[in-house]
matplotlib code that plots the C-alpha trace (Angstrom):
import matplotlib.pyplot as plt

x = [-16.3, -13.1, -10.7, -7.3, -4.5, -3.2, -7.0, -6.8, -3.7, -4.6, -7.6, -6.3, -3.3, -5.7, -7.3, -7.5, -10.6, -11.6, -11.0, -6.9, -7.4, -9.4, -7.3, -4.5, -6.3, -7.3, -3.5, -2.1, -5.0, -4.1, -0.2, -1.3, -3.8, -1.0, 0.2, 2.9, -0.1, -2.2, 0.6, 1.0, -2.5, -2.7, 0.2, -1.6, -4.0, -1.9, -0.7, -2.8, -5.0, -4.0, -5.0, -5.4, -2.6, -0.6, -1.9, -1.2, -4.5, -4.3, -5.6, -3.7, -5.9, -3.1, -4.1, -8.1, -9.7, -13.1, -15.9, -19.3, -20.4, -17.8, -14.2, -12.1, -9.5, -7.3, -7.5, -4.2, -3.0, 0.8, 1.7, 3.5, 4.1, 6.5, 5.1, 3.2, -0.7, -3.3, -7.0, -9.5, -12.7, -14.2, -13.1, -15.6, -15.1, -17.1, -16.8, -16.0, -16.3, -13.6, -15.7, -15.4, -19.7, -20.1, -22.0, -23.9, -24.2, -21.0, -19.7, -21.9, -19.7, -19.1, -18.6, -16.5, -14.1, -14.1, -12.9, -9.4, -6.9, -3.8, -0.7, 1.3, 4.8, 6.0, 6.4, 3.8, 0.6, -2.6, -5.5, -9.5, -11.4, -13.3, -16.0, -16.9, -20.1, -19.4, -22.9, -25.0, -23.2, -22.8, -26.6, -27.6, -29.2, -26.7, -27.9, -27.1, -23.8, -21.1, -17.5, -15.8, -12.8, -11.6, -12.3, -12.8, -11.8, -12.1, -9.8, -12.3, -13.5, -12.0, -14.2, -11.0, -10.7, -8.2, -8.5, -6.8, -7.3, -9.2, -11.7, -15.0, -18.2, -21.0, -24.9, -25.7, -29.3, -29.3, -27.9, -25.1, -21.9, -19.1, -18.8, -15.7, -14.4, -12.5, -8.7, -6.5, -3.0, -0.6, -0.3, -2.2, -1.2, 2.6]
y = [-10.9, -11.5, -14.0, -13.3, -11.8, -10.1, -8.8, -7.3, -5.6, -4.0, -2.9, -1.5, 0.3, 3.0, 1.7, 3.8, 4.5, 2.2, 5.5, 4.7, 1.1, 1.6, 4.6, 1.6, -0.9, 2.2, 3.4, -0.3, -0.7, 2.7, 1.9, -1.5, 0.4, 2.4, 1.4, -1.2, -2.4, -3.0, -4.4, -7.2, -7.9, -8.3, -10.9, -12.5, -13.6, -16.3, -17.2, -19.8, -19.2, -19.3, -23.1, -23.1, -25.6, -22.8, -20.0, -19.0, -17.6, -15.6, -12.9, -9.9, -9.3, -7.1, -4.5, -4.3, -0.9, -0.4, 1.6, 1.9, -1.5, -2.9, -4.8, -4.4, -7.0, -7.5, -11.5, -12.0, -14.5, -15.3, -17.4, -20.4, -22.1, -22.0, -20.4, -17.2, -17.6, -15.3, -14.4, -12.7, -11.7, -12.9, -15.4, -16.8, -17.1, -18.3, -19.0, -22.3, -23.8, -26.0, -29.1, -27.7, -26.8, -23.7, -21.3, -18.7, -17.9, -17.2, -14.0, -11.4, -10.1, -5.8, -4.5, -1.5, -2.4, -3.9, -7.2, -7.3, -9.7, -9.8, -11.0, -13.2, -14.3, -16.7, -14.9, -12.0, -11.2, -10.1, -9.3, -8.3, -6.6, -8.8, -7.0, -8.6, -6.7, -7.1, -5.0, -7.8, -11.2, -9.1, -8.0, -11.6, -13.4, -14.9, -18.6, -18.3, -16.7, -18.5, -18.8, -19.5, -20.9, -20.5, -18.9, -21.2, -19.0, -20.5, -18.3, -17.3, -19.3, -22.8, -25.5, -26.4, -24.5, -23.2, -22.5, -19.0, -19.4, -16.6, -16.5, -14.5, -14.2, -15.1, -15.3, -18.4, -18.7, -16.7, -13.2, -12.1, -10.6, -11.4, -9.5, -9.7, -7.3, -8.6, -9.7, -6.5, -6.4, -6.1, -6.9, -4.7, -7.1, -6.0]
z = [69.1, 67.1, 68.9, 67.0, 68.6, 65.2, 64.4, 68.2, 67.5, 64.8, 65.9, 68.8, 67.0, 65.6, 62.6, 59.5, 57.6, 54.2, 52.2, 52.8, 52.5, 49.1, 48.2, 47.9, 45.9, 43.5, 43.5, 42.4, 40.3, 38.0, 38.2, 36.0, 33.5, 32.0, 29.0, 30.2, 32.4, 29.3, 27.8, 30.2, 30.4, 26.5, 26.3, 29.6, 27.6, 26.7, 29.9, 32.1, 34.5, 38.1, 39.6, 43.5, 44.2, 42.6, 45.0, 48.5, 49.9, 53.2, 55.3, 56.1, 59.5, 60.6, 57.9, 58.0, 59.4, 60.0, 59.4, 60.0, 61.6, 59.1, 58.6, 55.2, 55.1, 52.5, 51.2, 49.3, 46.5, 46.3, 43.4, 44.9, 41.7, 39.4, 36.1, 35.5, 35.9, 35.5, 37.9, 36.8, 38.4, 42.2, 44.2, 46.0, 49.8, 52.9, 56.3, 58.1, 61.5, 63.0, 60.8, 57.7, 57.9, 55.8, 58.0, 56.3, 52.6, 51.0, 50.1, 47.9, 45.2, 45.8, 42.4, 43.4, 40.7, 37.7, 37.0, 34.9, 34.5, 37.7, 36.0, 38.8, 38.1, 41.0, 44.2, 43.1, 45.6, 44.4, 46.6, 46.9, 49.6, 52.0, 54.2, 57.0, 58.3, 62.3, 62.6, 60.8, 63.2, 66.4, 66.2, 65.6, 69.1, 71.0, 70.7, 66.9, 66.8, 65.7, 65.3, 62.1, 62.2, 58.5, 55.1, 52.0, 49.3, 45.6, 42.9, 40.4, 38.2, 39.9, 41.9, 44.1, 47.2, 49.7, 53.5, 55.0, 59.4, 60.2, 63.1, 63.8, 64.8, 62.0, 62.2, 60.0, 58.3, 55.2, 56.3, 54.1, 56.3, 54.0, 50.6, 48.6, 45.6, 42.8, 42.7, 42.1, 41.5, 44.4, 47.3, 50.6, 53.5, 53.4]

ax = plt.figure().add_subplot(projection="3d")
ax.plot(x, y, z, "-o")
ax.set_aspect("equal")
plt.show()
């Protein structure tokens, strides 16, 4: 059962299907893979890559729909620094109790899209997909259930972490419920 006051709001404000919330991801994602898009991601190459104490990571809970036995909710990355940096690939998130003990395996990686490289300037969001499979935690026996009280979420390719608050309902052991997509451009939680 999700405790959060924003996830209950949105859930109960008529949630729309993934299609729309993947229909947005693919939208942003063909807006960068015109030509100016591949334009900026040659001359990226360049650029550095993003470090975490240059990131804001968070989760726009407000903006997650559902489907089948499922949560999409859109993890974003604000660039807090102060020079253009560069992601590329999977972040690697799991979920954490109010200790800091990771419970469960960490996210699987959902290769719905393809891995490019997200130019941010300072200020500029990116985002992946985290699926939170409610079917797989909620189904798990009561004595084992429980609640997270935070994501770790590494950018890809870095060993130093960030935290976003976000609570929920996990079955630790080794059952997966968290998969994540790649970074995409934009931003989905606004």
């Amino acid at each position: 059962m999700m405790r959060s006051a924003r996830w209950a709001r949105a859930a109960s404000a008529g949630i729309t299907t993934i299609a729309a919330l993947l229909a947005l991801t693919a939208t942003a994602w063909a807006a960068t893979s015109s030509g100016q898009g591949h334009a900026a991601a040659v001359a990226s190459t360049a650029l550095p890559t993003c470090a975490a104490g240059e990131l804001g990571v968070w989760v726009a809970a407000d903006y997650g729909t559902g489907a089948a036995g499922s949560t999409f909710i859109p993890l974003e990355f604000t660039n807090v620094g102060s020079q253009t940096c560069t992601l590329q690939g999977f972040p690697a998130v799991a979920a954490l109790d109010r200790n800091g003990n990771q419970l469960g395996p960490a996210a699987t990686r959902n290769h719905l899209f393809t891995p490019h490289t997200v130019t941010l300037a300072p200020g500029q969001t990116a985002h992946a997909v985290l699926q939170y499979i409610q079917a797989v935690a909620t189904n798990c026996p009561v004595a084992q259930q429980t609640p997270a009280y935070e994501l770790q979420v590494n950018p890809p390719n870095r060993t130093l972490a960030d935290h976003a608050l976000f609570d929920f309902e996990t079955c630790p052991g080794n059952t997966v419920y968290l998969t994540v997509t790649a970074i995409r451009t934009g931003t989905l939680g606004t």
